[in-house]
N, C-alpha and C positions, 0 to 999 in steps of 0.2 A: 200310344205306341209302346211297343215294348222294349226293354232293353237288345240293342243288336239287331232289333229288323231292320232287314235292307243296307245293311252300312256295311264299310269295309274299311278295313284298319291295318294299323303296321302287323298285327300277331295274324291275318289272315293273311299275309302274303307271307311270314314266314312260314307259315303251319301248309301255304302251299309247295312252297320250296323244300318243305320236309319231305310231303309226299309224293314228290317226282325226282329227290335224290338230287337237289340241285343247291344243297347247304351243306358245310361241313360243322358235323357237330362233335363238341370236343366234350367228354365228361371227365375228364382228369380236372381236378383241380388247379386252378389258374389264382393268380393273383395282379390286385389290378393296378399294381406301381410296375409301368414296364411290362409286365408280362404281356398281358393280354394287349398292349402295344404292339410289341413284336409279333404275334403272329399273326396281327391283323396285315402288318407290312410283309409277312411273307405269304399270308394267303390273298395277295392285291386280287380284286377283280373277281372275287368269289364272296359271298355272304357266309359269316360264322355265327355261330348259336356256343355258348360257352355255358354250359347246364351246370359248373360246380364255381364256383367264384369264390374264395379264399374270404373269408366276415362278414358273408352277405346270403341271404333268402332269394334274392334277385338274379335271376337269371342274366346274359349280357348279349347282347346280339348284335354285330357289326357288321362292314360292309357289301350293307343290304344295297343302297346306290353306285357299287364301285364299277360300275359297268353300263352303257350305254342298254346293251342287252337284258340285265335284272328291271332297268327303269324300266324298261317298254315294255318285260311282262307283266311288271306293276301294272299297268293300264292295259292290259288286255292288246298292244298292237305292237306294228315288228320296229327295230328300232331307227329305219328310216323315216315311218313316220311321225319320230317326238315333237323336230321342231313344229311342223304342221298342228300337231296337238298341242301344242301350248301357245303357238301363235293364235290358234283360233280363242284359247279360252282367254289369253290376253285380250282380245278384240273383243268376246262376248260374255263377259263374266255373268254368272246366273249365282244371286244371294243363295246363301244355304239353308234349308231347315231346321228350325229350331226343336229340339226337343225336350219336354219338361225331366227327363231322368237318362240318363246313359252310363254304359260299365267305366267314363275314368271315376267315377264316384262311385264307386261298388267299395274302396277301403277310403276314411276320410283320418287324419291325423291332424289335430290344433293345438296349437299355444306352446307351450313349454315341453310338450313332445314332439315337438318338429327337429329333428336333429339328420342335416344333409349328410353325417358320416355314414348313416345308415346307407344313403344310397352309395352304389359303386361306379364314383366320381373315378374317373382312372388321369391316372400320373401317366404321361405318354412320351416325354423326352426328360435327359437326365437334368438341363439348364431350365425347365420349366417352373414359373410361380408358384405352381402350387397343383393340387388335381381341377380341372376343369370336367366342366358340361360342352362339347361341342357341336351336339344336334340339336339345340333347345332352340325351340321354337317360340318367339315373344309375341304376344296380341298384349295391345293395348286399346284403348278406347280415347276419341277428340271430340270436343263440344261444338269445333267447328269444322274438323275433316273426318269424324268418324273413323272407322276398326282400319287396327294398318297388322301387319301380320310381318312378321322380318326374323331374320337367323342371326343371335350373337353369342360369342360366347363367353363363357361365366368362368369363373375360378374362385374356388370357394376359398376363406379365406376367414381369421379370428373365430366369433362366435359361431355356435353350431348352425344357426339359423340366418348366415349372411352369406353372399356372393358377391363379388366386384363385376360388373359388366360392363365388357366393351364396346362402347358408341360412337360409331363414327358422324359427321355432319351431316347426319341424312334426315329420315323422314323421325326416326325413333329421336333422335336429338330434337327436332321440332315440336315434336310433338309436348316433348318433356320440359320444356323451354315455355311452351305457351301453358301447359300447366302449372306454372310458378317454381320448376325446380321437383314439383314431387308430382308421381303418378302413379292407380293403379295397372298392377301389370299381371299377368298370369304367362308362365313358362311352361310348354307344354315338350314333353320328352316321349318317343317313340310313338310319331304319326306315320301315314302311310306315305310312300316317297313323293304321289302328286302334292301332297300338302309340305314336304318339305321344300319342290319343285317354286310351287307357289309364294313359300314366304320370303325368297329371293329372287319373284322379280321384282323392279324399280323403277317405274311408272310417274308416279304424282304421288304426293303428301292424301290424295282423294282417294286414291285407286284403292278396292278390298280384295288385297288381298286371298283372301278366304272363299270369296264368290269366284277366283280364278282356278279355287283349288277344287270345287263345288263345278267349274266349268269342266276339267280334268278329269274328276270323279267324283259320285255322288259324294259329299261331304256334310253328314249331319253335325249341328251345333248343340251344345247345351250351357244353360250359363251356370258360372261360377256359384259356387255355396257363399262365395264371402266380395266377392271384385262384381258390378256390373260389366262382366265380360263374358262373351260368348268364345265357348274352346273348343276343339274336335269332337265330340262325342265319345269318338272310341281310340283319344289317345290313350298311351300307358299312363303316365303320371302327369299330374300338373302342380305346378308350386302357385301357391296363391301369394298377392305379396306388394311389397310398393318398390318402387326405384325412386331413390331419390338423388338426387344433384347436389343437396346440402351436404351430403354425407360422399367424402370420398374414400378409396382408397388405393393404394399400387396395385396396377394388375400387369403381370406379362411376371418373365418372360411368353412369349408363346411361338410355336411355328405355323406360320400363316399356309397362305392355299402355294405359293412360292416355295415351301417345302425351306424355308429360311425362317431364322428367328425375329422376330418382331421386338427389337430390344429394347426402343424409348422408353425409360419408364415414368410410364402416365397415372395421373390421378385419375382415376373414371369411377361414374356412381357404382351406388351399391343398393343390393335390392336385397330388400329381408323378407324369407318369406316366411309368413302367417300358418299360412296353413298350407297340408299337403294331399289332394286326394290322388287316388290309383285305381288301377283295374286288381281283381286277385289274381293273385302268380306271376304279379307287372313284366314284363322285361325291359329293360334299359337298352337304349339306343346310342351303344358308343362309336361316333364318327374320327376317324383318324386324322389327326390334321396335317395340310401337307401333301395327301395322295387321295387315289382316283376319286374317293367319295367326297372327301372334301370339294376337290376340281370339279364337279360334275352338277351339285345339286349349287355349287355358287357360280359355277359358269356356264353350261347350259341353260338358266334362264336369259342368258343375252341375248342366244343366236337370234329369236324369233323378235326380237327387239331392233339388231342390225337387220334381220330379216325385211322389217317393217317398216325402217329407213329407207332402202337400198331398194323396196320396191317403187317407193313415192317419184327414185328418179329414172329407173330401167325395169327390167323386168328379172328379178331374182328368181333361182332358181332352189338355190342353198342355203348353208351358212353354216361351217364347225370353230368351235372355238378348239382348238388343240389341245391335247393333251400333254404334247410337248413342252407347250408355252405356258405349263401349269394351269392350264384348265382356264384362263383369264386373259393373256395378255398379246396371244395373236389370234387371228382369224384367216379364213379362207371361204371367200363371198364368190359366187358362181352364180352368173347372169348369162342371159340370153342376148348378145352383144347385136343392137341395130343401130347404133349412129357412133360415130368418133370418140367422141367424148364421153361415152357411158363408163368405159373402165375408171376414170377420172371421177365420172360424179358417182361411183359405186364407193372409191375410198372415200369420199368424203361424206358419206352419208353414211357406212359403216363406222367410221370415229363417231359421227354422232347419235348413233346406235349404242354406244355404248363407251363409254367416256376414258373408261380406264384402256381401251384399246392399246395398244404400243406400234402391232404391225398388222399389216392384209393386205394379202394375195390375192387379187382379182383374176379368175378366170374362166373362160369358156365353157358351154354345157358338156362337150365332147370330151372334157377332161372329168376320169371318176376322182370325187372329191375326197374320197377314202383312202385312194393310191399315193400313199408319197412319191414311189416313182414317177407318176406321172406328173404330179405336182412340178415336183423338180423340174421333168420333160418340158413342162409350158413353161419355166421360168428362163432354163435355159436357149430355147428355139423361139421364142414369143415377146423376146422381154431384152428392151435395150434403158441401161442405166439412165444418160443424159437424157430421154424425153418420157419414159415409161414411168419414173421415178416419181413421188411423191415424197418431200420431204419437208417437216413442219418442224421448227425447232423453240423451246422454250416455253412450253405448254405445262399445262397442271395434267398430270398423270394418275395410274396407279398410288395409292398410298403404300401398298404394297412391293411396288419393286424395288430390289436393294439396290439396284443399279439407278437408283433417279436421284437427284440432288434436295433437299426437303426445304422446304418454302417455310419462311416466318410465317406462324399465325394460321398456319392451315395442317390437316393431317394429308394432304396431297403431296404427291413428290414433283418436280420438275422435271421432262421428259422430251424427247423428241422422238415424232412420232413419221411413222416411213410406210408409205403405202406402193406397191410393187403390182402395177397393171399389166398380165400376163395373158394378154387377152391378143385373139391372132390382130396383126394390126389392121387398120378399117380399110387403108386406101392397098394394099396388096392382095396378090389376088391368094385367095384362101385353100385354094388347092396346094400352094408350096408348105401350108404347114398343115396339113390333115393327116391324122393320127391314120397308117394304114391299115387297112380289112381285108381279110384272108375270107370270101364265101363261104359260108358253115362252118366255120372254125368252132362256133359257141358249141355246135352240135357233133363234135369229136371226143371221142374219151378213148385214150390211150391204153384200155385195157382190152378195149376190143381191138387192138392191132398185136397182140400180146400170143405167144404162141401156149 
């Protein structure tokens, strides 16, 4: 096979974005302490291409995911249909093809010329540790669970060729635990957004990752030069390299998907990396931490997860994780309501959808789940505190919320968690709350009434 047949990559959805005028590209010179920070936060919700980067050969390209909209034309569909899309690849994951050669290994760099300043690691808030990686994508390899694929991020830190990464108790912690403290690992920067989609869902210590991203979109493999690991094919760059546990060091400060600072400060391993291949003309993939793209590619893989709960006990129609609630810590689950109790066993299947939940709003098909107003509408005409209420208190939470109390011995916070069944009630008759309809209203347009 040749280099690039059939495969699609993060540089082919920008290079589509180019030619339909739907990226803002900047050629002024930008620097990447802050600068290119801030106008990722003022251009929220738009993809940027930064063509001159202030000591760097590397082109910059950010919030490519900052919009529900950019993801869904990543995959070719409208953006109603993601969760659908990703629930399904969750359910049917299909292994990737492996390829013996692909463009990230088109430039390779080893040993004592691997130096991370070169790339443009950006400084993104004034209290931060140091410059971070925020879109890096980890694959590692288990003897006894196989390839896991997961999003952490890194902040470079002493020597040229070291990173601190952050782990939290999950599957990457497991993994690394049962390899005696050390493993190899390969961090791959600037894949296409299903595969960034992919390495945040959270499944099983089993689950590949990579075959969900491969279920999304075709996703070719090729292995490492130097790791028995399999990587995107046509990512930008990949750091080859080990993590290890033995070796720690400070990482943080940092601002999490809360758009708050993450202050603990924690010993977490550090991964050196070996060697570095790339594509020519690489671009770097900087994710802003805190806003939409951050919120989007680590919370959007929940919905179809509560999806898949909430189906087992009624019949699901929906599922948005807000963007309000920073992308992570509420939801709003829409079923098709046929017995008493399903608003009930919708919250409770929603929390365990998805662990870090705080709040969900159960409601009716008839309500658009997009409309706040109407959101509201069924909370206030649909919704009585003393029995609609769901309230659970002294739970392990978000790690991330700064409002939860932090638990010895865990990076979980203590939370209470409140589920709001806004669903018309079972035993009343259902005409007293139906959302009124004007006949052909949808089919009015107020310019033909226009003189």
């Amino acid at each position: 096979m040749k280099q690039g047949e059939n495969m699609t990559g993060f540089r082919d959805f920008i290079g589509q974005l180019e030619r339909e005028g739907n990226i803002i590209v900047i050629n002024k010179e930008v620097d990447t302490k802050y600068e290119i920070a801030a106008i990722l936060k003022k251009a929220e919700g738009n993809a940027v291409k930064f063509n001159n980067v202030k000591g760097h050969d590397i082109k910059v390209v950010g919030g490519v995911g900052s919009s529900r909209e950019l993801i869904a034309k990543s995959m070719g569909i409208k953006p109603k249909d993601l969760l659908f899309r990703i629930a399904d690849a969750i359910n049917n994951p299909k292994p990737p093809e492996v390829v013996e050669s692909a463009p990230c290994q088109e430039i390779v760099v080893k040993g004592d010329d691997v130096d991370l300043n070169r790339l443009p690691l950006l400084l993104h808030y004034e209290k931060d540790g140091g410059p971070y990686i925020s879109s890096s994508v980890v694959v590692l390899n288990s003897d006894k669970h196989g390839r896991n694929m997961a999003t952490h991020r890194m902040m470079l830190y002493g020597p040229k060729n070291k990173l601190v990464i952050r782990i939290c108790a999950r599957d990457t912690m497991k993994y690394l635990e049962e390899a005696g403290g050390e493993i190899d690992a390969a961090v791959c920067v600037g894949v296409h957004p299903a595969i960034q989609i992919a390495s945040a869902t959270r499944i099983t210590p089993d689950t590949d990752e990579m075959a969900i991203a491969n279920a999304l979109l075709e996703t070719k493999t090729v292995r490492c030069l130097t790791k028995n690991i399999e990587v995107p094919a046509e990512a930008e760059i990949v750091l080859e390299g080990k993590i290890s546990a033995k070796e720690r060091a400070k990482e943080g400060p940092f601002v999490d998907i809360t758009g708050t600072y993450d202050f603990p400060e924690r010993q977490e391993p550090v991964f050196t990396v070996e060697t570095i291949t790339m594509r020519k003309n690489a671009l770097w993939h900087a994710l802003l931490p805190g806003f939409a793209e951050h919120r989007l590619y680590m919370g959007m893989p929940r919905e179809p997860t509560i999806y898949n709960e909430v189906n087992k006990v009624c019949e699901c129609k929906n599922v948005v994780i807000t963007q309000g609630s920073c992308g992570w810590l509420n939801a709003i689950v829409q079923i098709v309501k046929k017995g008493p109790d399903d608003g009930r066993k919708a919250i409770e299947a929603a929390f365990k959808g998805h662990s870090s939940l705080k709040h969900v709003q159960v409601i009716d098909d008839d309500i658009d789940i997009y409309d706040r107003d109407q959101l509201e509408w069924a909370l206030a005409t649909r919704f009585q505190a003393s029995k609609d209420a769901v309230i659970e208190e002294y739970l392990k939470g978000s790690s991330v919320d700064p409002s939860g109390t932090p638990v010895e011995g865990s990076d979980r916070q203590q939370t209470t968690r409140v589920g709001l069944d806004t669903t018309i009630p079972h035993e009343r008759e259902k005409r007293n709350f139906m959302r009124p309809h004007i006949p052909n209203e949808e089919n009015i347009n107020l310019d033909d009434y226009k003189d």
